[in-house]
N, C-alpha and C positions, 0 to 999 in steps of 0.2 A: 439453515434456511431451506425452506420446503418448493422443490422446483415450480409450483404455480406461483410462490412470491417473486423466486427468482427471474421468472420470464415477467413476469406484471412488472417489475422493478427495470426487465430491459426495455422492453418497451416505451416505459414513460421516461430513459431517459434519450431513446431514439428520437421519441416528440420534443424534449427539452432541446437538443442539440441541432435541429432543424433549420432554428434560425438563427442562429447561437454564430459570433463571429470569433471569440474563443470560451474555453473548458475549464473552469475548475473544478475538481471534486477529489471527496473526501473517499477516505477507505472504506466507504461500504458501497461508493460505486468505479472500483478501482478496472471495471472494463470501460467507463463514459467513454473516455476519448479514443476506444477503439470503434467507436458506432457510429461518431460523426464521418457524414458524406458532402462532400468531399472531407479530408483530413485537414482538420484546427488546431490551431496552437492550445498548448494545455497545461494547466500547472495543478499538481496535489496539493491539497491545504488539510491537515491530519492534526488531530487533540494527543495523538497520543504517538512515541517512535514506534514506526516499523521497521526502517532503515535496519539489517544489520550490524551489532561495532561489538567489539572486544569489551567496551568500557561500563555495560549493563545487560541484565538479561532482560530479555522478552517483557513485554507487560504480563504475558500471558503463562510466565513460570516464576517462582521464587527465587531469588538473589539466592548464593551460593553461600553454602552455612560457612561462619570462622573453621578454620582448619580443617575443611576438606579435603584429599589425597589427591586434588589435581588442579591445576592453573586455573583462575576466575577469569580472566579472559579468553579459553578453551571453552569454559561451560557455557561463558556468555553465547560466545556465537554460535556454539550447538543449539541452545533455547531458540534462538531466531530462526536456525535454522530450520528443528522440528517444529515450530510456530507455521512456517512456508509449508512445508511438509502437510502439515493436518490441514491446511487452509485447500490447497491442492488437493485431498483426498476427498473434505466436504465440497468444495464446488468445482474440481473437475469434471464431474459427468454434464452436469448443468451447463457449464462452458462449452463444451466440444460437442453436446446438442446443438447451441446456439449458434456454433459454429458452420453445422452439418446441414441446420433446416435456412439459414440467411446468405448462408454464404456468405460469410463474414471471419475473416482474418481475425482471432483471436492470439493472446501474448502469450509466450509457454512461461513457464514459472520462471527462470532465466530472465529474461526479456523482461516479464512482470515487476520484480522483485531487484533482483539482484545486479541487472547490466541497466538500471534506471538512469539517464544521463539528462529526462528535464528537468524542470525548476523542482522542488520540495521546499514544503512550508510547514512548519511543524511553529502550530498555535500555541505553546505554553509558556510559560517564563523562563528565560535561559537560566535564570537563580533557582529555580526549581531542579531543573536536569541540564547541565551543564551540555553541549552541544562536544559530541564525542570529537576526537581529533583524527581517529580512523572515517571519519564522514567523509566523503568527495565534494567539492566545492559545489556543486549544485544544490546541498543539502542547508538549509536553515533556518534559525530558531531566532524570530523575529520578536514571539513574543503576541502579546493580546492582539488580535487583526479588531479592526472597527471599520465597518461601514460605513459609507457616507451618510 
């Protein structure tokens, strides 16, 4: 993502959030509820796991070939992890602009990712991707969400 999209993308969700009495958003605005002023309650609703677990890799690497020379739940969470990793390298600079020109409390990758303790909602079928068991309670797989 190209830093004018990235700033146009913070912006409109500075306006969104304005009047907003709470936050939901997905993984591609996983700064939103660092922008609301004053600070709103907020929950992630995501199509696809980001969450960390031993029990699958990344969407973003291949499952671990039969008889590989090391543990499948070693590679798993190396995959998520180098997943945070490149995600950190493409929009860190972006970040810590945004950070630099608003004066705005930005999440470090830790905080972002990893020490997550609100809600998550992970919209797929739990018969599709079984909801891992290294997950922390906050994490779940509810399945189709429908609007009113």
């Amino acid at each position: 993502m190209s830093e004018p999209i990235f700033e146009r993308a913070v912006k409109e969700s500075i306006r969104a959030c304005q009047e907003a009495d709470a936050i939901i958003y997905s993984n591609i605005g996983v700064f939103a509820h660092r922008l609301a002023q004053p600070p709103l309650p907020y929950c992630s609703v995501m199509l696809q796991p980001f969450t960390p677990t031993s029990q699958f890799a990344s969407a973003f690497f291949p499952s671990l070939p039969a008889g590989a020379p090391f543990a499948e739940g070693l590679y798993n969470r190396l995959t998520h992890q180098a997943f945070l990793a490149i995600f950190w390298h493409c929009f860190g600079r972006p970040f810590l602009k945004l950070q630099r020109e608003r004066g705005l409390r930005l999440p470090t990758r830790t905080e972002s990712w990893q020490a997550r303790k609100h809600l998550t909602c992970y919209a797929y079928s739990p018969s599709l991707i079984t909801r891992p068991n290294d997950w922390p309670a906050n994490i779940h797989v509810p399945g189709c969400l429908y609007l009113p």
